[in-house]
C-alpha positions as a Markdown table, in Angstrom:
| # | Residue | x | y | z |
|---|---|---|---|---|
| 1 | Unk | 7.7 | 38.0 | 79.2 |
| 2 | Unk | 4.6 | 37.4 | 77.7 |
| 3 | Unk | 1.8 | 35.6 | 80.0 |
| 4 | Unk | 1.9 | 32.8 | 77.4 |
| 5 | Unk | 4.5 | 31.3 | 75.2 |
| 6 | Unk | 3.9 | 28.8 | 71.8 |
| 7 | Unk | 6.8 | 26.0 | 71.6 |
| 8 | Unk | 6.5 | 24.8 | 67.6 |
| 9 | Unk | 7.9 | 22.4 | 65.7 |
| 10 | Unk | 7.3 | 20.8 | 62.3 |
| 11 | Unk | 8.8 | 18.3 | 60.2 |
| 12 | Unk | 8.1 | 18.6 | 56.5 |
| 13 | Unk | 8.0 | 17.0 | 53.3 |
| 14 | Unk | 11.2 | 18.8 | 52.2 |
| 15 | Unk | 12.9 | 22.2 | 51.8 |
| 16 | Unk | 12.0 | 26.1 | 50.0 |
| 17 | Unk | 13.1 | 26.0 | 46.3 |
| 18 | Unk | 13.5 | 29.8 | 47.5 |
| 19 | Unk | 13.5 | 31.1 | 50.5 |
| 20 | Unk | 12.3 | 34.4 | 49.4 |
| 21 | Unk | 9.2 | 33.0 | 47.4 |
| 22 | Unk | 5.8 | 34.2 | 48.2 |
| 23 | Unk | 3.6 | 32.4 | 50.4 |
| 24 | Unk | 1.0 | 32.3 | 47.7 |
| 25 | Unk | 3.6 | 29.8 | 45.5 |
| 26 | Unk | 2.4 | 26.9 | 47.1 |
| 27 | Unk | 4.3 | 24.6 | 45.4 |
| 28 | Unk | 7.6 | 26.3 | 46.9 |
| 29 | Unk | 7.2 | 25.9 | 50.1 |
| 30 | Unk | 6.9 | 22.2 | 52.0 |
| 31 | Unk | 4.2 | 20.5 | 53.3 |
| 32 | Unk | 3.8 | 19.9 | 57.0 |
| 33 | Unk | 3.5 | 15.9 | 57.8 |
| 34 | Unk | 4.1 | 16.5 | 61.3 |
| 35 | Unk | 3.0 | 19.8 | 63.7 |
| 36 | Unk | 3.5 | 20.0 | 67.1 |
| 37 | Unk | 3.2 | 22.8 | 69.7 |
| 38 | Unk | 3.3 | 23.3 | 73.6 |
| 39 | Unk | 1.4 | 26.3 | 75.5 |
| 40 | Unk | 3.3 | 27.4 | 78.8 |
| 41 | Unk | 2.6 | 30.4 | 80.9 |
| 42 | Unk | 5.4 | 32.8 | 82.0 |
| 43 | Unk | 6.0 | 31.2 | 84.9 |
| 44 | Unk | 7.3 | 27.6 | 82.9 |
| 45 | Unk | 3.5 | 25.7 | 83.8 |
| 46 | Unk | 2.9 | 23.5 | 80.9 |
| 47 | Unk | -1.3 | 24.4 | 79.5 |
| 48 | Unk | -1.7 | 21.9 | 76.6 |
| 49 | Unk | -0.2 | 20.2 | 73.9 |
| 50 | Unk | -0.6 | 19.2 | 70.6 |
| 51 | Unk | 0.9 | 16.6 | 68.4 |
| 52 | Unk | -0.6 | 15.8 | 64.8 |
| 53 | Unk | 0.2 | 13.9 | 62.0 |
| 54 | Unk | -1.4 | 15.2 | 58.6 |
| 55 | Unk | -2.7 | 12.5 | 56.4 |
| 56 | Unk | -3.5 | 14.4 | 52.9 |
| 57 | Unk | -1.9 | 12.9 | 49.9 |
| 58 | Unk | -1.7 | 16.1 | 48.0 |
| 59 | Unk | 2.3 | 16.2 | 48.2 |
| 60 | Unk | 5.3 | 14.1 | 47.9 |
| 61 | Unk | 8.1 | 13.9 | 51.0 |
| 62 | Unk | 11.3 | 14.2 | 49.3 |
| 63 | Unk | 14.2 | 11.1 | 50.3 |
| 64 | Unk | 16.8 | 13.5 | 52.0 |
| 65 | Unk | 13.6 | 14.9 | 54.1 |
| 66 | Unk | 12.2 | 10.9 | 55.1 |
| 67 | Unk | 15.8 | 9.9 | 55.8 |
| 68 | Unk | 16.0 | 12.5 | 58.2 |
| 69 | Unk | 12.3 | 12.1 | 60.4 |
| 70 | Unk | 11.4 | 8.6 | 59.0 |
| 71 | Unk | 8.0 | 9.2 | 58.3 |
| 72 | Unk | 6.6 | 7.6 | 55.4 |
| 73 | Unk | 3.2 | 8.2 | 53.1 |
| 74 | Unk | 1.9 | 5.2 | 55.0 |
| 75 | Unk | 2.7 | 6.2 | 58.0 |
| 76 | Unk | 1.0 | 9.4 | 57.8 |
| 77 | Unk | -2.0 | 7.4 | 56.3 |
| 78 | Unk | -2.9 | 5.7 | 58.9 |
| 79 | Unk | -1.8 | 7.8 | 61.6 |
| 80 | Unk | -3.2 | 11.6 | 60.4 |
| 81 | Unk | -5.2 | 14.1 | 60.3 |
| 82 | Unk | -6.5 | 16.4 | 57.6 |
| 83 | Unk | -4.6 | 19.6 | 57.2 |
| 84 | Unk | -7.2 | 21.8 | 57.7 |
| 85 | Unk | -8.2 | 20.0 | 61.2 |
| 86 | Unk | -5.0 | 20.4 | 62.5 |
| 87 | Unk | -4.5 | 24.2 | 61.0 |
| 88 | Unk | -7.9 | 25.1 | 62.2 |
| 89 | Unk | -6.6 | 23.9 | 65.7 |
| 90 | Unk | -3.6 | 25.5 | 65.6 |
| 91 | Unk | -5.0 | 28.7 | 64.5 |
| 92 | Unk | -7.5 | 28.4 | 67.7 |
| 93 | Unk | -5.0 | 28.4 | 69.7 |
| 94 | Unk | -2.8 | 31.3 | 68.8 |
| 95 | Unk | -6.4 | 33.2 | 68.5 |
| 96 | Unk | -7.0 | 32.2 | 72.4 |
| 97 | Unk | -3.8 | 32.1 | 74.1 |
| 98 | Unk | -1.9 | 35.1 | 71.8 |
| 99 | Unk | 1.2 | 33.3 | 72.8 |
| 100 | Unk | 5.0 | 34.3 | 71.9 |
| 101 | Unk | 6.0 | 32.2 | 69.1 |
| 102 | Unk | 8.9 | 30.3 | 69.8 |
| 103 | Unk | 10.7 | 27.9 | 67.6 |
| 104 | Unk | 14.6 | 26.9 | 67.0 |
| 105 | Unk | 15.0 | 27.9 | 63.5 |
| 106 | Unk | 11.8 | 30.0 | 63.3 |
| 107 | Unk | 12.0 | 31.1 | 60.6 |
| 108 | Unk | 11.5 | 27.6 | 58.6 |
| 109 | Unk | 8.5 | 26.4 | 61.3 |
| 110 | Unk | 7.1 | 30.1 | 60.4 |
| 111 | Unk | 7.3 | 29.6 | 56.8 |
| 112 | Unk | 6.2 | 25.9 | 56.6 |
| 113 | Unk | 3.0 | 27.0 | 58.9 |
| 114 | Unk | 1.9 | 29.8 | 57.0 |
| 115 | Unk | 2.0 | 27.9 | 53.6 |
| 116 | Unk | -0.4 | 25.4 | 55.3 |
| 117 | Unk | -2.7 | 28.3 | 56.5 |
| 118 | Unk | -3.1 | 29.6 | 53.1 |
| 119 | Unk | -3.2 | 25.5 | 51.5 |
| 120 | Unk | -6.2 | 25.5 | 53.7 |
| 121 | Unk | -7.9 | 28.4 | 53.5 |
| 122 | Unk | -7.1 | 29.7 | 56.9 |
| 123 | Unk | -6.3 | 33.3 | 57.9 |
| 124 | Unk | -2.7 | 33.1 | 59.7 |
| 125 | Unk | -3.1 | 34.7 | 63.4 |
| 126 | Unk | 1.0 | 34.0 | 63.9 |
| 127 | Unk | 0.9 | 37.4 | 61.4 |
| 128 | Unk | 0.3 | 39.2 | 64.3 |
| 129 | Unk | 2.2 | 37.2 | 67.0 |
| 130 | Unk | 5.6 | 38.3 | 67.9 |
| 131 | Unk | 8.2 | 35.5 | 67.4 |
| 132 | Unk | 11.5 | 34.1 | 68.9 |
| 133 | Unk | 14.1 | 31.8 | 67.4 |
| 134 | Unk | 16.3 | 30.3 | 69.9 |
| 135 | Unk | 18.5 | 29.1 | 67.3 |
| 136 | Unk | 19.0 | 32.6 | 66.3 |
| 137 | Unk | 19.4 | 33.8 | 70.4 |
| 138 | Unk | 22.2 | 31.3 | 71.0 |
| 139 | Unk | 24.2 | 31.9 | 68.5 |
| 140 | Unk | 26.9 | 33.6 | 70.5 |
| 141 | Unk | 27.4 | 30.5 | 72.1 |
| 142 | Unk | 28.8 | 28.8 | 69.4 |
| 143 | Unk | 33.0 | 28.6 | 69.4 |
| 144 | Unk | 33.4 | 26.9 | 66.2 |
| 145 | Unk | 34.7 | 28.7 | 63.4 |
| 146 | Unk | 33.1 | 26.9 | 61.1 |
| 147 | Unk | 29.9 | 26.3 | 62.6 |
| 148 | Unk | 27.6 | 29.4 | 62.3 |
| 149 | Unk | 24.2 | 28.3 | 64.4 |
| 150 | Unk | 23.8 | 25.9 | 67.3 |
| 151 | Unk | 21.4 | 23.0 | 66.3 |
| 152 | Unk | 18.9 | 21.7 | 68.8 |
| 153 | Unk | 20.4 | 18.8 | 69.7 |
| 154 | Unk | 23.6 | 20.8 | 70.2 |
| 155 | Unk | 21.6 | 23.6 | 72.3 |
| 156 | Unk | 20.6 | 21.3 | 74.4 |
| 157 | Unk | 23.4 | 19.0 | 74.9 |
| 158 | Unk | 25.0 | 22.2 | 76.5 |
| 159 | Unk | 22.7 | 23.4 | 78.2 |
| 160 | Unk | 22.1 | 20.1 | 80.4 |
| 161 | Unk | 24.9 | 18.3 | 79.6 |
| 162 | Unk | 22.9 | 15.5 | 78.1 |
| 163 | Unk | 22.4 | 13.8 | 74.5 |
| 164 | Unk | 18.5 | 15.0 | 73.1 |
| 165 | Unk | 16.7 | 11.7 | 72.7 |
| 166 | Unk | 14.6 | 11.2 | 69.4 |
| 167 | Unk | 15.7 | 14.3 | 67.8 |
| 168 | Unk | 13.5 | 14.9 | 64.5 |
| 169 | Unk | 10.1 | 14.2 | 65.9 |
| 170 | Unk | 8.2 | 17.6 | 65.7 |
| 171 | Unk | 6.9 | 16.6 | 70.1 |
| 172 | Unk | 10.3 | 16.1 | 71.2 |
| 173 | Unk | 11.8 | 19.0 | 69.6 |
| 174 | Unk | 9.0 | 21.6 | 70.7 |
| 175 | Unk | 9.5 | 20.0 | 73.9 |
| 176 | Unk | 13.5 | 20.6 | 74.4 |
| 177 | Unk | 13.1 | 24.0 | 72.1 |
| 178 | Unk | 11.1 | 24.9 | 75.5 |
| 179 | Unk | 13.5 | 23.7 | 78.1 |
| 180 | Unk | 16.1 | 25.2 | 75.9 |
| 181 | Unk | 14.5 | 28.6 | 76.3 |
| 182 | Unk | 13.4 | 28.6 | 80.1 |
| 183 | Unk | 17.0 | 27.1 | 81.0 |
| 184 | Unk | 18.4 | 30.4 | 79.2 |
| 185 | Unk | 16.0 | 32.6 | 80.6 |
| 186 | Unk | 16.7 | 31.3 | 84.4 |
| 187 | Unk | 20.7 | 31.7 | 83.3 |
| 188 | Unk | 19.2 | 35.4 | 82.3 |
| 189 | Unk | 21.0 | 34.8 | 79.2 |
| 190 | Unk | 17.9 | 35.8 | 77.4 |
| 191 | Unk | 15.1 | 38.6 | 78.5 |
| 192 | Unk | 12.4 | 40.7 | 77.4 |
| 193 | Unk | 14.6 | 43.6 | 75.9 |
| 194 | Unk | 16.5 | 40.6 | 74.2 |
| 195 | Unk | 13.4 | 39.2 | 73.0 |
| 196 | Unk | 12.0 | 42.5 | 71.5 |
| 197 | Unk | 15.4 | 43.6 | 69.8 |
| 198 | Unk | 14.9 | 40.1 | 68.2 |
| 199 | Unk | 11.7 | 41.1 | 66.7 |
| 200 | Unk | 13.6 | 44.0 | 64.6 |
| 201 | Unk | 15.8 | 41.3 | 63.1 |
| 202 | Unk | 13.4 | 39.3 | 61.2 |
| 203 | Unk | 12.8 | 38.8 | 57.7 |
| 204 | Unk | 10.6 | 36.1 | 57.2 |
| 205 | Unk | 7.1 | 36.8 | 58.6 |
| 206 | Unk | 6.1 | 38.0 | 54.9 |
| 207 | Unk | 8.2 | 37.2 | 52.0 |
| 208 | Unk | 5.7 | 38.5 | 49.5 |
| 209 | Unk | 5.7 | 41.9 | 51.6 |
| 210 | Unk | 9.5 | 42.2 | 50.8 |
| 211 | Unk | 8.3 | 41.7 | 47.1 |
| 212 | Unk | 6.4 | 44.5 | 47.1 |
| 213 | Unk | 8.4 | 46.6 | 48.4 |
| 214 | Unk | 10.9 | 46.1 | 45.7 |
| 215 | Unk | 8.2 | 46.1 | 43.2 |
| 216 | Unk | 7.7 | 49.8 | 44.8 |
| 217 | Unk | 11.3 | 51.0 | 44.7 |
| 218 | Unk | 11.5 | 50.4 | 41.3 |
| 219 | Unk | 8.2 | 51.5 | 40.4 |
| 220 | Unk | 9.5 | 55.2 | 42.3 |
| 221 | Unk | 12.7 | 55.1 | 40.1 |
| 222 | Unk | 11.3 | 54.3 | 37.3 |
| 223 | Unk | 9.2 | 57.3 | 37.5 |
| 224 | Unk | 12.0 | 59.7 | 38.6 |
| 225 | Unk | 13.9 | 58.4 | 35.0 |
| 226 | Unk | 10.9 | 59.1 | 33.6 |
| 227 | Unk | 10.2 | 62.6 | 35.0 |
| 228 | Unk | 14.0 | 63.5 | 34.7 |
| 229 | Unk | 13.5 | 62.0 | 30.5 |
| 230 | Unk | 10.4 | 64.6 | 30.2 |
| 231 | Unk | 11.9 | 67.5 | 31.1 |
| 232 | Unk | 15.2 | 67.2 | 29.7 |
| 233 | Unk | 13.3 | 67.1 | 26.3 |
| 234 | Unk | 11.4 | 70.2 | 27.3 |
């Protein structure tokens, strides 16, 4: 294990239109309106935390997304921050403490982060963190058919054999996403190899990377139809 670990948690003004968008389409991606993240060393000692509201105006929080944290414009009014205080913090400490980044579902915290980086002008040091989704690592866990990923609440309800209190409040979830993940570590059901196959797995630290890369492939067949055109008329 790392010597330090990053517990993250958002809740944002919405959902991706697409989820394989480039960072850079700002207006894909939702807004944070509520960050929260816990530093632990690798032996489960709590360091700091962080809980921040953001007060900008500059976006809109969509119905099925204030239904679900009840968080409302005025509300984040008068209890934010500016975005670029609390990204500037955030970035601070991932520079200082070079944590593992852990969420449950990573990839959305990831993607909802990053987008706020680059809204404020920030360079994004979880680029060059390793990450861990433990929404991803406990999947095998579920035994419903028709369920395909544990939620957090869920996680932790069988884990510790207890309801998770206040569940859509970015604190509270960063904070059971961490018991979640030392409980399965103690049970050994998660480990360093198991962390760093999980790293080959994901797709989401840079969707505008995957664009490229198709932008490439086609670029490469389209000069092989090329080529393959110029000589058969030679």
């Amino acid at each position: 294990m790392t010597d330090n670990l990053l517990f993250i948690d958002t809740e944002a003004s919405g959902l991706p239109k697409k989820w394989n968008a480039p960072i850079t389409k700002i207006n894909n991606w939702p807004f944070s309106v509520q960050i929260s993240w816990l530093i632990y060393n690798c032996n489960g000692n709590l360091i700091k935390q962080e809980n921040h509201f953001i007060s900008d105006n500059d976006f809109k929080i969509t119905p099925a997304a204030q239904q679900i944290h009840g968080f409302t414009p005025e509300y984040l009014k008068n209890h934010g921050e500016p975005r670029f205080k609390v990204m500037q913090l955030l970035a601070n400490d991932l520079l200082t403490y070079q944590p593992l980044l852990v969420g449950h579902f990573m990839e959305l915290d990831y993607q909802v982060i990053s987008a706020d980086f680059f809204r404020s002008g920030i360079e994004n040091p979880a680029l060059k963190l390793k990450t861990f989704c433990t929404m991803l690592a406990s999947k095998y866990l579920i035994h419903h058919p028709q369920h395909k990923y544990l939620r957090l609440g869920d996680l932790y309800q069988l884990l510790f054999n207890t309801p998770l209190q206040h569940q859509h409040n970015a604190l509270n979830d960063a904070t059971a996403t961490a018991e979640s993940f030392f409980e399965l570590w103690k049970r050994g059901e998660i480990d360093d190899e198991f962390i760093l196959k999980q790293q080959s797995l994901k797709n989401y630290q840079s969707p505008f990377n995957r664009i490229i890369g198709w932008v490439v492939v086609l670029l490469i067949l389209l000069l092989v139809i090329i080529l393959f055109t110029y000589r058969g008329n030679t």
